[in-house]
C-alpha positions, 0 to 999 in steps of 0.5 A, spaced: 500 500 500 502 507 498 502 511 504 502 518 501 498 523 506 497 529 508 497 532 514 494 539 517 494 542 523 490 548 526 494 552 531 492 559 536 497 561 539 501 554 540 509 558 541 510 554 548 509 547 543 509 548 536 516 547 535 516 541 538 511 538 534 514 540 528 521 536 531 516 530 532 513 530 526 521 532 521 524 525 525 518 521 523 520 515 519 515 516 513 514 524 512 508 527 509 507 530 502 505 535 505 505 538 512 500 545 512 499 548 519 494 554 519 496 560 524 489 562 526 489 570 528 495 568 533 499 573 537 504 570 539 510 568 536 506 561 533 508 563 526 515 565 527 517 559 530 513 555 524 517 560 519 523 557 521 521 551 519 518 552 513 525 555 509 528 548 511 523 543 510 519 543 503 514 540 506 512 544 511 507 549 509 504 556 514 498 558 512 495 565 516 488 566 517 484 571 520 479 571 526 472 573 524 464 570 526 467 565 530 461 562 532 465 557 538 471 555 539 469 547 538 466 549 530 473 554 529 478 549 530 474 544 524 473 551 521 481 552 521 482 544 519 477 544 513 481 550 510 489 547 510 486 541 507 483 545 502 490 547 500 493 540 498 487 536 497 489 537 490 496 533 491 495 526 490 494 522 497 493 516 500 491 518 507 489 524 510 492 526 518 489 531 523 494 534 528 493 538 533 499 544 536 501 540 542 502 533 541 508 529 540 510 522 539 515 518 537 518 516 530 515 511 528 507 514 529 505 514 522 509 508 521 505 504 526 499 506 524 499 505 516 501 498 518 494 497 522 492 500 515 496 495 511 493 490 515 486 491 514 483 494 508 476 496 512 479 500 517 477 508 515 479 511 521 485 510 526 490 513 531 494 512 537 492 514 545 495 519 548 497 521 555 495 528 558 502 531 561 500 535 567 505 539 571 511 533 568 506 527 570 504 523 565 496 521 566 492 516 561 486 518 557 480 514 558 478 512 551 474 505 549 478 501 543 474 503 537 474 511 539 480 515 536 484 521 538 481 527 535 488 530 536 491 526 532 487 522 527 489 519 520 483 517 515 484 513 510 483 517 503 476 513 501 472 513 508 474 521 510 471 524 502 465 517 503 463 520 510 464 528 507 470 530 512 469 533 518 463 537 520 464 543 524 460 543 531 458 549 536 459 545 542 465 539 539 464 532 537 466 533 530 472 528 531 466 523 534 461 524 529 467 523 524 467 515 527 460 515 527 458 516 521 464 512 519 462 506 522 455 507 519 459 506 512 462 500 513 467 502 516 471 500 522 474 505 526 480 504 532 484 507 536 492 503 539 495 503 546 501 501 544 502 507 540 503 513 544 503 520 543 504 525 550 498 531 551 502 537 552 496 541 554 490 536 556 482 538 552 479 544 554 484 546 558 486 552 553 486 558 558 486 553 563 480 553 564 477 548 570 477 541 568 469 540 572 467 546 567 470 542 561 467 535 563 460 539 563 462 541 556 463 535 554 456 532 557 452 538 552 457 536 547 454 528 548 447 531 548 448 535 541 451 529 539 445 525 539 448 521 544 442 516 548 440 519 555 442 511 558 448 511 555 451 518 557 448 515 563 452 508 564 459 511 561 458 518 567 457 514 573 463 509 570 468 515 568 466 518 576 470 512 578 475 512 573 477 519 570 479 525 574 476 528 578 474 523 581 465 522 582 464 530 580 467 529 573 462 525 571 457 527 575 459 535 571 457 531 565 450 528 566 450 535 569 452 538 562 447 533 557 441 535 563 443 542 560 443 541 552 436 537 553 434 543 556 436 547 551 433 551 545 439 550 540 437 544 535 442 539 533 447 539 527 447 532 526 443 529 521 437 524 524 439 517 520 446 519 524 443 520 530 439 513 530 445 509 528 448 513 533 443 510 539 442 503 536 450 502 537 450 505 543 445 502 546 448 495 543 455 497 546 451 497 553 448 490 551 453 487 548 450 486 541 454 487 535 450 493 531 
């Protein structure tokens, strides 16, 4: 199988992990064809740091935007992706990959990953886990096998044009409904624990913003999605055990599903979407393949 691939990554005032990143991805054992990083509106030194790199790798392309009519930080960051895809979807590829502005991991990540590609030609969708980096201490993410990093995901090139790429969401899940939508195709989707990347700033942190506060947006984020109230309801109380901070965690996330159910703000995600999505979830509740 080729392993051409593309990569974008969206960046705001990244300056503290950028060059990072660009180093992770330069000492990769497959290099992409072409690497845009889009700087959106930012105002510290992001653009300058990938400026330096871009004179020495002519793969690396900087692309800058400017900041209007953002409708929410979730649908911007689609927003910024879908617009450096649109600047090499013209070049022949096999793979397109997504990378977030503070994610690194080792040389042989998309190695790794075009090998589990190799080996099963109904695989859309596949990342590696990631741990968050919290003051130098490496925590695990709670993650199930089929769901992906968003932060670091890679699709094959038929699923993610099959499934229409990523759509922009006001309250997030893009990268969830990606997965969904992928899986109602035929496709599978599939994350790898053996092929870890370290989260330099854990999600919804930027600003550092408080970690309850990021649970509860995670809740509306699962009710916006179409999520099934019996399915929030069993992954909350198991994450009260499990992810941090312990019980008010999950508790903070049927808070925030509570919150999008009363809530006049209709859903963004197709009906046939939203149906498919509560058969599987209730499905994966009652051990029934969908």
């Amino acid at each position: 199988m080729k392993k051409e691939y593309v990569l974008v990554t969206p960046a705001h005032n990244e300056e503290k992990f950028i060059g990072q990143v660009i180093e992770s991805v330069i000492a990769q054992t497959i290099l992409p064809k072409k690497w845009v990083i889009v700087d959106d509106a930012s105002d510290d030194k992001t653009s300058e740091i990938v400026e330096r790199y871009q004179r020495k790798y002519g793969f690396i392309e900087l692309y800058k935007l400017k900041r209007t009519n953002v409708k929410s930080y979730y649908s911007r960051r689609t927003e910024v992706f879908l617009t450096g895809y649109d600047k090499v979807r013209h070049i022949e590829h096999d793979f397109v990959a997504a990378l977030d502005g503070d994610l690194t991991f080792l040389p042989d990540y998309y190695e790794n990953i075009f090998r589990e590609f190799d080996g099963n030609p109904r695989l859309g969708i596949a990342s590696g886990v990631y741990v968050d980096d919290i003051d130098g201490r490496h925590r695990k993410v709670v993650r199930s096998d089929i769901s992906t990093s968003g932060g670091m995901q890679v699709f094959r090139r038929e699923c993610y044009e099959q499934i229409g790429g990523y759509k922009p969401l006001r309250y997030g899940a893009d990268d969830s409904l990606a997965e969904y939508t992928a899986r109602m195709k035929g496709w599978q989707t599939r994350s790898f624990p053996a092929y870890v990347a370290v989260h330099h700033r854990p999600t919804g942190t930027r600003g550092k913003t408080n970690i309850v506060k990021v649970r509860f947006r995670q809740g509306v984020s699962d009710y916006y999605l179409g999520s099934h109230v019996v399915f929030v309801l069993a992954k909350s109380l198991r994450r009260c055990f499990v992810e941090m901070p312990l019980i008010i965690g999950g508790l903070a996330r049927i808070c925030g599903f509570l919150s999008g159910y009363f809530s006049n703000y209709g859903r963004e995600v197709p009906k046939d979407v939203v149906k498919y999505i509560r058969k599987e979830q209730m499905g994966r509740l009652l051990g029934v393949k969908v």
